[in-house]
KEKE-3310 file (N, C-alpha, C; in steps of 0.2 Angstrom, whole numbers, plus 5000, padded with zeros to 4 digits):
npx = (5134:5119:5104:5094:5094:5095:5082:5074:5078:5076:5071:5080:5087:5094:5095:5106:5098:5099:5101:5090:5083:5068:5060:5051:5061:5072:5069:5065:5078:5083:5075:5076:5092:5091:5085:5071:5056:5045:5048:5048:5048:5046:5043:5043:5053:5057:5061:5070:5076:5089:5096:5092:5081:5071:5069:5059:5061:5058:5047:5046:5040:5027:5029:5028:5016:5016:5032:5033:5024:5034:5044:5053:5067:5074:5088:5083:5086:5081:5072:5070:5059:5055:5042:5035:5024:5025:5030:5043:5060:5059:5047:5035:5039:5030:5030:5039:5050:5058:5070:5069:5073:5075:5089:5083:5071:5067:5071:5061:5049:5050:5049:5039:5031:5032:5027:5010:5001:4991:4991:4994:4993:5007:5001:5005:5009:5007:4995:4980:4966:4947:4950:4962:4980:4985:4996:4995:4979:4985:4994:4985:4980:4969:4962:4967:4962:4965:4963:4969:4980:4982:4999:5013:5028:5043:5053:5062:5076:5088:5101:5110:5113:5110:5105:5097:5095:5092:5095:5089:5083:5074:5061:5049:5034:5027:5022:5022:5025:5039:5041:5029:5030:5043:5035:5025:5031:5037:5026:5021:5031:5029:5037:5039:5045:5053:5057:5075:5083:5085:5089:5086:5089:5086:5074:5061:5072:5082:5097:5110:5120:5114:5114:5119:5126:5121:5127:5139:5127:5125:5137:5138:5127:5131:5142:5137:5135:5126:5119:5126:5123:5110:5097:5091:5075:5068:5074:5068:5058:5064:5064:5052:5045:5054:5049:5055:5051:5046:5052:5036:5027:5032:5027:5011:5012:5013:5002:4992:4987:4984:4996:5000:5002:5012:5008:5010:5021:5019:5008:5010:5022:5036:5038:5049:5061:5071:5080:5082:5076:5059:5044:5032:5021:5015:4999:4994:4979:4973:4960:4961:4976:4982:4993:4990:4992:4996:5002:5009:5023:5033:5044:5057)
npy = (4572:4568:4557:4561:4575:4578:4574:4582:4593:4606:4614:4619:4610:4611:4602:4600:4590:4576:4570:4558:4553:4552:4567:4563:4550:4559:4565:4550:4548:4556:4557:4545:4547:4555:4552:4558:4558:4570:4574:4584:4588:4606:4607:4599:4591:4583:4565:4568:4580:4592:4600:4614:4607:4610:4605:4604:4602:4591:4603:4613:4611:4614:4626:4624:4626:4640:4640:4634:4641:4649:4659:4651:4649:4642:4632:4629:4616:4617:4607:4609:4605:4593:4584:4578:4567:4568:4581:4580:4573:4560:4554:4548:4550:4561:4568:4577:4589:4600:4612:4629:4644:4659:4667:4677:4676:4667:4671:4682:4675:4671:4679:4683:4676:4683:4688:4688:4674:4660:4645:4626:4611:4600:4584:4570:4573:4580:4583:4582:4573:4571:4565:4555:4555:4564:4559:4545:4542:4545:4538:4526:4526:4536:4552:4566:4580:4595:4609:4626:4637:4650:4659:4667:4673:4680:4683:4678:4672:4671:4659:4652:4648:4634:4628:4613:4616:4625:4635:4641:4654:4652:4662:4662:4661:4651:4634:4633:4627:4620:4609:4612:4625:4624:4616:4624:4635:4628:4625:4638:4645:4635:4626:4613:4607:4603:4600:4595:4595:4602:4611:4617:4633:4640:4643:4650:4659:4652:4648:4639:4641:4638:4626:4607:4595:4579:4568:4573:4574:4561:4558:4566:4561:4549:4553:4560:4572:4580:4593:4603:4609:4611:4625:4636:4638:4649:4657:4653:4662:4672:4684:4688:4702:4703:4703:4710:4703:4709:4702:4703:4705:4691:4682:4684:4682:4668:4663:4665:4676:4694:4705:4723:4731:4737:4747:4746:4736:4725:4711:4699:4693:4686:4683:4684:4679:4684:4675:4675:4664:4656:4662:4664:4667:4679:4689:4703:4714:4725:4733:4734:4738:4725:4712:4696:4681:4668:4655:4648:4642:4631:4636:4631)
npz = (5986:5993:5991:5998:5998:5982:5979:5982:5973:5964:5946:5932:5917:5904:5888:5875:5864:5855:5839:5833:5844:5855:5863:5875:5877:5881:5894:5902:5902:5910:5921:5927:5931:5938:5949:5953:5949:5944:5929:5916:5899:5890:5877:5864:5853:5838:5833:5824:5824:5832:5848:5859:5871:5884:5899:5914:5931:5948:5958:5950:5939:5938:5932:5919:5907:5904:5902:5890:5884:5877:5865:5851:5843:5829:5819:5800:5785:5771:5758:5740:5729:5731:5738:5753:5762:5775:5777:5778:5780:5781:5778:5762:5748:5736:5727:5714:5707:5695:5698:5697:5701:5710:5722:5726:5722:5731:5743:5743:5743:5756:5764:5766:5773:5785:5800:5807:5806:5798:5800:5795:5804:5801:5796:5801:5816:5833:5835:5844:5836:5837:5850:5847:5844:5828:5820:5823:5816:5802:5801:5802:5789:5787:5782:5786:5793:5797:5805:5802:5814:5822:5822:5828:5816:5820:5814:5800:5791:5778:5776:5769:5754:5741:5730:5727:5739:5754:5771:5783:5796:5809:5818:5830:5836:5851:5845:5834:5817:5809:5800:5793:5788:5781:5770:5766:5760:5749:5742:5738:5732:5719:5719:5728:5741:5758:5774:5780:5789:5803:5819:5834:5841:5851:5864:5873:5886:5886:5877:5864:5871:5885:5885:5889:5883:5881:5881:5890:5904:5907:5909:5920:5930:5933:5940:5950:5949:5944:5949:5945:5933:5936:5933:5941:5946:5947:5936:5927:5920:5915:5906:5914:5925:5938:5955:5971:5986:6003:6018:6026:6015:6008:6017:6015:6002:6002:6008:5999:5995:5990:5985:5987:5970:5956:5942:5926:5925:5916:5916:5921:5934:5942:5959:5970:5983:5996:5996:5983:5978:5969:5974:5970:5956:5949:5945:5939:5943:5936:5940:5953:5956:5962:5964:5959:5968:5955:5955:5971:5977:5986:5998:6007)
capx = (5127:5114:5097:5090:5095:5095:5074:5072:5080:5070:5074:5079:5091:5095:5099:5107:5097:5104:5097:5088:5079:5062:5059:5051:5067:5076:5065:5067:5086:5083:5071:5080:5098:5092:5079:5066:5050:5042:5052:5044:5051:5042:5041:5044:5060:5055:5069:5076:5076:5091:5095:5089:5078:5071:5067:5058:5063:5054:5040:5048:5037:5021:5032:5027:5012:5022:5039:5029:5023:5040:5047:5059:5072:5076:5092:5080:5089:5076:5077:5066:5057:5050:5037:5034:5016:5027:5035:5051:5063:5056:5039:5035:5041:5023:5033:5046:5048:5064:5069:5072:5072:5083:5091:5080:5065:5065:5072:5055:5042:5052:5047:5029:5027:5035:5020:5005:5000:4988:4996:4988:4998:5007:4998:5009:5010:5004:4987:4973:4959:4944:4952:4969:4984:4984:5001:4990:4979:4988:4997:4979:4978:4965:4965:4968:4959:4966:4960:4972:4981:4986:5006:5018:5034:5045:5061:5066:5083:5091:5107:5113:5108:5114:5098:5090:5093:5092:5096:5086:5086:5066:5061:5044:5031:5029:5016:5023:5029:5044:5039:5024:5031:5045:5029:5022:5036:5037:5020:5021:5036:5028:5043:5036:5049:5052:5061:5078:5087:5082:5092:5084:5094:5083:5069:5063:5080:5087:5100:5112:5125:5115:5112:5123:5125:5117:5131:5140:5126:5125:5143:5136:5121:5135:5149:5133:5136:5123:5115:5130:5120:5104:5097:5086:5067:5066:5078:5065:5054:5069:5060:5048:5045:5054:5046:5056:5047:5049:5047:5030:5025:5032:5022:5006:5010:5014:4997:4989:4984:4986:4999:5001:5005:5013:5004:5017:5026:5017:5001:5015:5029:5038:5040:5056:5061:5079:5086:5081:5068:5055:5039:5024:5019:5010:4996:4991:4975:4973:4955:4961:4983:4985:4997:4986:4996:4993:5006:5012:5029:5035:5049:5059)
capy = (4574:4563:4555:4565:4582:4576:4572:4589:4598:4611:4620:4617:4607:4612:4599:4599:4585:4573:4568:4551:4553:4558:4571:4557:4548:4563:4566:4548:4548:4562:4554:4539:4549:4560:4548:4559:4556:4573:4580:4584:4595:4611:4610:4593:4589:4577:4564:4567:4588:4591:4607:4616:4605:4613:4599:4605:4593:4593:4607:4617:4608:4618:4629:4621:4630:4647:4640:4631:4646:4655:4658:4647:4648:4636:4634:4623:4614:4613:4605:4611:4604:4587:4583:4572:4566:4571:4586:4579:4569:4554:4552:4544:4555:4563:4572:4579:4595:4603:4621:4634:4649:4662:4667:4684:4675:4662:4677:4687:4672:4668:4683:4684:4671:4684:4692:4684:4670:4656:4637:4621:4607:4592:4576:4566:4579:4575:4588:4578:4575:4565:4560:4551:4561:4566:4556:4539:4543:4545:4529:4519:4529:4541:4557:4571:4589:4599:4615:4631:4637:4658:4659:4673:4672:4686:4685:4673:4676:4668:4659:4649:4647:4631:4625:4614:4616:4631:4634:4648:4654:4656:4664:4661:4658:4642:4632:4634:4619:4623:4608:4616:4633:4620:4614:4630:4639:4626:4628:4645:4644:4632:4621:4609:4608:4597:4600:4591:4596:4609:4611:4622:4636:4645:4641:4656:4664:4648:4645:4631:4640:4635:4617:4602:4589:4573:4564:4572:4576:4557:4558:4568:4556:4544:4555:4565:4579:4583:4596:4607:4608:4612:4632:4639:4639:4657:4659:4649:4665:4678:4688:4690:4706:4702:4706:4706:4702:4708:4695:4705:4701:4686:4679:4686:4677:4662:4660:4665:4682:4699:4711:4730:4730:4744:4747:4748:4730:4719:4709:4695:4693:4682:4684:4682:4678:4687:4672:4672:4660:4657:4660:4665:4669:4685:4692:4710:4715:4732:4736:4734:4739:4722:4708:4691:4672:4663:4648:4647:4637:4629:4637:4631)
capz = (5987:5997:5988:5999:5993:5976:5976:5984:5968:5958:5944:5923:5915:5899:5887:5869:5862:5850:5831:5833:5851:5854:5867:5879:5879:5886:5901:5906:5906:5917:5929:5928:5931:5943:5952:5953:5945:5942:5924:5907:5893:5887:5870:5858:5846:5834:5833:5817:5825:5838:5851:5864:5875:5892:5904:5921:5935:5953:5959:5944:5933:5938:5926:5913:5905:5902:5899:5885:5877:5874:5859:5849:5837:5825:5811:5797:5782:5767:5752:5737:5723:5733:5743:5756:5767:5783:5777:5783:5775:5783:5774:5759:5742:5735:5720:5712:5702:5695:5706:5694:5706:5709:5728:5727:5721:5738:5751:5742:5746:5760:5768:5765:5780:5793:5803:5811:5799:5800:5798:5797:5809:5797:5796:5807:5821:5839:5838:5843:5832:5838:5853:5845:5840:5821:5816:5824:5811:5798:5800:5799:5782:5788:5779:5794:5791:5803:5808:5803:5819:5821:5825:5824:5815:5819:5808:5792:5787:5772:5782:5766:5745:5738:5727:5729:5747:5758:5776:5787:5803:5810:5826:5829:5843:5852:5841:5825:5814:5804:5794:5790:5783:5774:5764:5764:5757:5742:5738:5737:5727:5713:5715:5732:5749:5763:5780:5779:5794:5809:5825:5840:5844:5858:5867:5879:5886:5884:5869:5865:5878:5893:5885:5891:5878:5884:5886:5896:5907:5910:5915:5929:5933:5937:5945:5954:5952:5938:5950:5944:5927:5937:5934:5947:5943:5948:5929:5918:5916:5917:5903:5916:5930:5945:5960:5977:5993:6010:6024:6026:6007:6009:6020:6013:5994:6003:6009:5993:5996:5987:5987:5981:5964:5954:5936:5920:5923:5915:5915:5925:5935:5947:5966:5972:5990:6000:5993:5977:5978:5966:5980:5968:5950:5951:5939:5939:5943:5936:5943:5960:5958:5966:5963:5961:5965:5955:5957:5973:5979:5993:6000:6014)
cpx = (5122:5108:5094:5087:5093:5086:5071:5073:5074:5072:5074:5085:5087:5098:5100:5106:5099:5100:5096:5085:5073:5063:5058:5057:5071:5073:5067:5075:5085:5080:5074:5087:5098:5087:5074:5062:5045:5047:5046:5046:5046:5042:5045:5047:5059:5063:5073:5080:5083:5090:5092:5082:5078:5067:5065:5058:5059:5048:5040:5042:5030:5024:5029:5023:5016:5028:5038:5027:5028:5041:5052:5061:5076:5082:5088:5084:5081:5077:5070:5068:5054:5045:5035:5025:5017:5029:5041:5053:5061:5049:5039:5035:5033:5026:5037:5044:5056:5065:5073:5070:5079:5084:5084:5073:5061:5066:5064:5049:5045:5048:5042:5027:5028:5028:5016:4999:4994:4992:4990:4994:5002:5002:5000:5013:5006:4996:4983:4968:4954:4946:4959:4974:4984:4991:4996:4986:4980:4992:4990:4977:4973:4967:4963:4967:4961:4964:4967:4973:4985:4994:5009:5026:5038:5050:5060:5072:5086:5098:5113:5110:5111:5108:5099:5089:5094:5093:5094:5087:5077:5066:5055:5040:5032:5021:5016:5028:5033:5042:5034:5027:5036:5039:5025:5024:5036:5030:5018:5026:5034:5031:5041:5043:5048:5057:5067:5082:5083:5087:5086:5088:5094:5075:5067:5068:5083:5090:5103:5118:5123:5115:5118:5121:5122:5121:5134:5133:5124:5129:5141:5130:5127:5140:5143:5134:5130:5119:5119:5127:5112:5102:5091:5079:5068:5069:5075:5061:5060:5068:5054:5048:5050:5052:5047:5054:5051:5048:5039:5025:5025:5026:5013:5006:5008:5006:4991:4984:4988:4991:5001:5003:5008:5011:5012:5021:5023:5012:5004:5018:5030:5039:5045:5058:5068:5083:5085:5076:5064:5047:5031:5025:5014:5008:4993:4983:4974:4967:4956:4971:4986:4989:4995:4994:4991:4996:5009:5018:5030:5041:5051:5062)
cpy = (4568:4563:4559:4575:4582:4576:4580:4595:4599:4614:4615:4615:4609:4607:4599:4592:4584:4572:4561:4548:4558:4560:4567:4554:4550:4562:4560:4546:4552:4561:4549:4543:4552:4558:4555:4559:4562:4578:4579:4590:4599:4612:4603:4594:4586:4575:4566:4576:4586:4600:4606:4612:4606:4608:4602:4599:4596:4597:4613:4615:4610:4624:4630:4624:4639:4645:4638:4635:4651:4653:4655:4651:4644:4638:4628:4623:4613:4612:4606:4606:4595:4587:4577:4571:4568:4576:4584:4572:4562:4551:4551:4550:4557:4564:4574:4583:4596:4612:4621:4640:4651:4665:4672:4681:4668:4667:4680:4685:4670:4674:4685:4680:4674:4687:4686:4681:4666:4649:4631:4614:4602:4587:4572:4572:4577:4579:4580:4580:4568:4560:4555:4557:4558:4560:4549:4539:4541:4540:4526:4523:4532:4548:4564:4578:4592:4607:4621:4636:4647:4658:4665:4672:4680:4688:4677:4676:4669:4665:4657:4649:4641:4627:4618:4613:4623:4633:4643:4649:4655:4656:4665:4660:4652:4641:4632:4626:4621:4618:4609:4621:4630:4618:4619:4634:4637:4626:4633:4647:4641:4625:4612:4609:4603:4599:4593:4592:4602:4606:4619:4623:4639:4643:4645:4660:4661:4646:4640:4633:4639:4627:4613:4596:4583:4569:4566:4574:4569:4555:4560:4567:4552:4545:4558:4571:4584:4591:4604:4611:4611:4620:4632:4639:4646:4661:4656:4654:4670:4685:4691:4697:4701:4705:4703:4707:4704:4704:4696:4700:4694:4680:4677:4682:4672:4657:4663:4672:4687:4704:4718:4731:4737:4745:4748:4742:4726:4715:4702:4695:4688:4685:4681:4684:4682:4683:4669:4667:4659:4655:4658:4666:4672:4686:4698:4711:4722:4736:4740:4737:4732:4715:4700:4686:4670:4654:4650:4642:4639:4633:4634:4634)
cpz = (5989:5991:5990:5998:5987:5975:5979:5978:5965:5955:5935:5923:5906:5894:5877:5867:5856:5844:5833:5839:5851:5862:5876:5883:5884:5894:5904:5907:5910:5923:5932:5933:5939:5951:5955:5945:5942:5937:5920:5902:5892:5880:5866:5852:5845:5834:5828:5819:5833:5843:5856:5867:5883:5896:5913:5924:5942:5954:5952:5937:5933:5933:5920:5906:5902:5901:5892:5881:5875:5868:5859:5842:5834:5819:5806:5789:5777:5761:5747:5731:5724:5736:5746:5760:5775:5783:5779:5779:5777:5781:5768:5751:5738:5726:5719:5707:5701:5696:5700:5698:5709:5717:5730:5727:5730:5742:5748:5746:5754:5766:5769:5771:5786:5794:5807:5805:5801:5796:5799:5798:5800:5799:5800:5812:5827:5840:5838:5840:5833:5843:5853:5841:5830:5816:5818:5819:5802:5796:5797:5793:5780:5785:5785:5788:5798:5804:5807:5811:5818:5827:5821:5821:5813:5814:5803:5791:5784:5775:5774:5759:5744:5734:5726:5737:5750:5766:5778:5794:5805:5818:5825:5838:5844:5847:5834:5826:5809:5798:5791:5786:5778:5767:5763:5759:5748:5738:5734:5730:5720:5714:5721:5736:5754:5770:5779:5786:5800:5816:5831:5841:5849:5859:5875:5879:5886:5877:5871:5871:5882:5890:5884:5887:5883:5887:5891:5903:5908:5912:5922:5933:5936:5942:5950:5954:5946:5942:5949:5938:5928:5937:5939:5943:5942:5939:5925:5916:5918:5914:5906:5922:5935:5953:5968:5982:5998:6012:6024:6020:6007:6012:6019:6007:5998:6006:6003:5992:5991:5989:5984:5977:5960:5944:5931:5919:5919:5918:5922:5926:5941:5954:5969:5980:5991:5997:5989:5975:5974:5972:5973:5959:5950:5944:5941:5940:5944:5938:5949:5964:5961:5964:5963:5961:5961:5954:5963:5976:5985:5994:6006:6019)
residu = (UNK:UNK:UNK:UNK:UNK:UNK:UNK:UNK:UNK:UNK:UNK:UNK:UNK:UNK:UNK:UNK:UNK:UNK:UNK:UNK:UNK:UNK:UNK:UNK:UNK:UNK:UNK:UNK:UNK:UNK:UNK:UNK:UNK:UNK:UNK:UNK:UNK:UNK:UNK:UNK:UNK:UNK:UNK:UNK:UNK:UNK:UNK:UNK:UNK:UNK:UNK:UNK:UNK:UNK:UNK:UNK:UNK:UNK:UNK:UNK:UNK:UNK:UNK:UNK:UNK:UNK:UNK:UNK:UNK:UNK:UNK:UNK:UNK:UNK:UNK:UNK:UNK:UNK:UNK:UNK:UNK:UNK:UNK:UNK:UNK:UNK:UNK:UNK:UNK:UNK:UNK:UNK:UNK:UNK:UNK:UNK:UNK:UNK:UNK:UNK:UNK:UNK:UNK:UNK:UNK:UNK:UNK:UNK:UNK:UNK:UNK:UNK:UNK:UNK:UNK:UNK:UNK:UNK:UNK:UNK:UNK:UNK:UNK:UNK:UNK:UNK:UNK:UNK:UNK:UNK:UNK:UNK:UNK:UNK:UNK:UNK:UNK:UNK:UNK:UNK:UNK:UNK:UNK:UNK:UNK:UNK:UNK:UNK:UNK:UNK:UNK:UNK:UNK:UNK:UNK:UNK:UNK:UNK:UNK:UNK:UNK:UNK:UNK:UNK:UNK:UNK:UNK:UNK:UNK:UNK:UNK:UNK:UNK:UNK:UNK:UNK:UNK:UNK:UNK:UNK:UNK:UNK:UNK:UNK:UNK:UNK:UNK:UNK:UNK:UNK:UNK:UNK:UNK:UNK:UNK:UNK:UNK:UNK:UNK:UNK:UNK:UNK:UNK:UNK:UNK:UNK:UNK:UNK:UNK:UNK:UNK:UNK:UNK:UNK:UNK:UNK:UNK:UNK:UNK:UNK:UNK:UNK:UNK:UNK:UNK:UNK:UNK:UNK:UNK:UNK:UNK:UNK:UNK:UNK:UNK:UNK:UNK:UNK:UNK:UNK:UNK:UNK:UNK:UNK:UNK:UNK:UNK:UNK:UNK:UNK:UNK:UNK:UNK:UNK:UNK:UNK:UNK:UNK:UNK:UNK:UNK:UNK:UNK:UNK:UNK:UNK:UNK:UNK:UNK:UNK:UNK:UNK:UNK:UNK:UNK:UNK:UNK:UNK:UNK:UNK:UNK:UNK:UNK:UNK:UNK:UNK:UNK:UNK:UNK:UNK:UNK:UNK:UNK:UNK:UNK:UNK:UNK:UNK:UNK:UNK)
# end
């Protein structure tokens, strides 16, 4: 496959990140691998966190805003009765309790967090506060008040018991912190908690089946063939309407115009070209029945 094909590509790379890479990292193996220059993931793996990492590459990266707000699914490993300044096993030990607490008595508090809750970020987290991110901060020994944030967490389930460690499964909007609800939980508890492990399972409709381990997908930076690897844009909102265009339609998205919309799909949907295409990102305008763009894409 030529350079020139190659910098024309658009679309996701799914990549099963590894434990000890931060988010960043990935993207430029992938800018680097893939020579182009417009990638960025949708949603930040702390290094110590591995899994499902969605990296848009090309004009796919107008994407970005809506792939960003799907839900994820996380497996998180916690370990009760410490506490750390980072929730995670990597910050500096705050306390230490002894866990007397029975499987029924953690599954009971455990489940008090599912619904639409309020959270307040970690301390070393990248919200900005005053213009600098929060874990920045934290480093200079500033004491970070962060602002309680409203997130849904749809499911908790109890994966494993082995005191004082626990392994759950959380499925949750994007914007939540797991190691927040780890330090939450042991609060709640009495006994104090900390995020010891987390893997991403799913992000969007992306799970770990579509993600390509790292390494080999810099096998196929080198043999070229990585675009084997590469999903269509038109499949990063797949939970979304789709909505296919005649030529007629066609033409009309493409210069930024309205087209008859049908009431009942949803507030958005994607516009889809003959050949699959991703043309537009449509939004409902219920006053009018009509079909707004609001991202147009180039087709060729």
């Amino acid at each position: 496959m030529s350079d020139e094909i190659r910098n024309d590509a658009s679309g996701v790379l799914v990549v099963d990140k590894p434990i000890g890479m931060t988010s960043h990292d990935v993207v430029q193996i992938i800018r680097k691998g893939t020579n182009i220059r417009r990638a960025g993931h949708t949603g930040t793996l702390d290094p110590r966190a591995s899994g499902v990492l969605v990296i848009l590459v090309g004009p796919a990266v107008r994407l970005s805003e809506y792939v960003s707000a799907s839900d994820k699914r996380y497996q998180a490993v916690i370990q009760l009765g410490t506490t750390t300044d980072t929730f995670d096993a990597d910050g500096r030990v705050l306390s230490t309790t002894s866990v007397d607490i029975s499987e029924k008595q953690f599954n009971d508090v455990l489940q008090s967090f599912v619904g639409e809750i309020q959270q307040v970020p970690p301390p070393y987290s990248a919200v900005k506060v005053k213009g600098k991110k929060a874990y920045e901060l934290a480093r200079e020994g500033e004491e970070v008040d962060l602002e309680p944030r409203m997130i849904n967490v749809y499911n908790l389930e109890l994966l494993e018991w082995a005191p004082p460690e626990a392994v759950i499964d959380v499925y949750c909007s994007s914007g939540t912190y797991v190691r927040s609800l780890a330090h939450d939980l042991g609060e709640k508890l009495g006994c104090g908690a900390h995020l010891i492990g987390l893997r991403r399972t799913k992000s969007g409709r992306f799970t770990l089946r579509d993600a390509v381990p790292l390494r080999k997908l810099r096998e196929a930076f080198d043999e070229n063939t990585w675009t084997d690897h590469l999903i269509p844009a038109a499949e990063a909102l797949s939970d979304w309407p789709a909505i296919d265009l005649t030529p007629e339609e066609l033409d009309i998205v493409k210069h930024g115009r309205r087209i008859a919309g049908i009431p009942g799909l949803g507030k958005m949907a994607r516009a889809i070209s003959a050949d699959g295409d991703l043309v537009s990102l449509l939004e409902f305008d219920a006053e009018t029945n009509e079909w707004q763009p609001k991202k147009v894409f180039q087709i060729n």
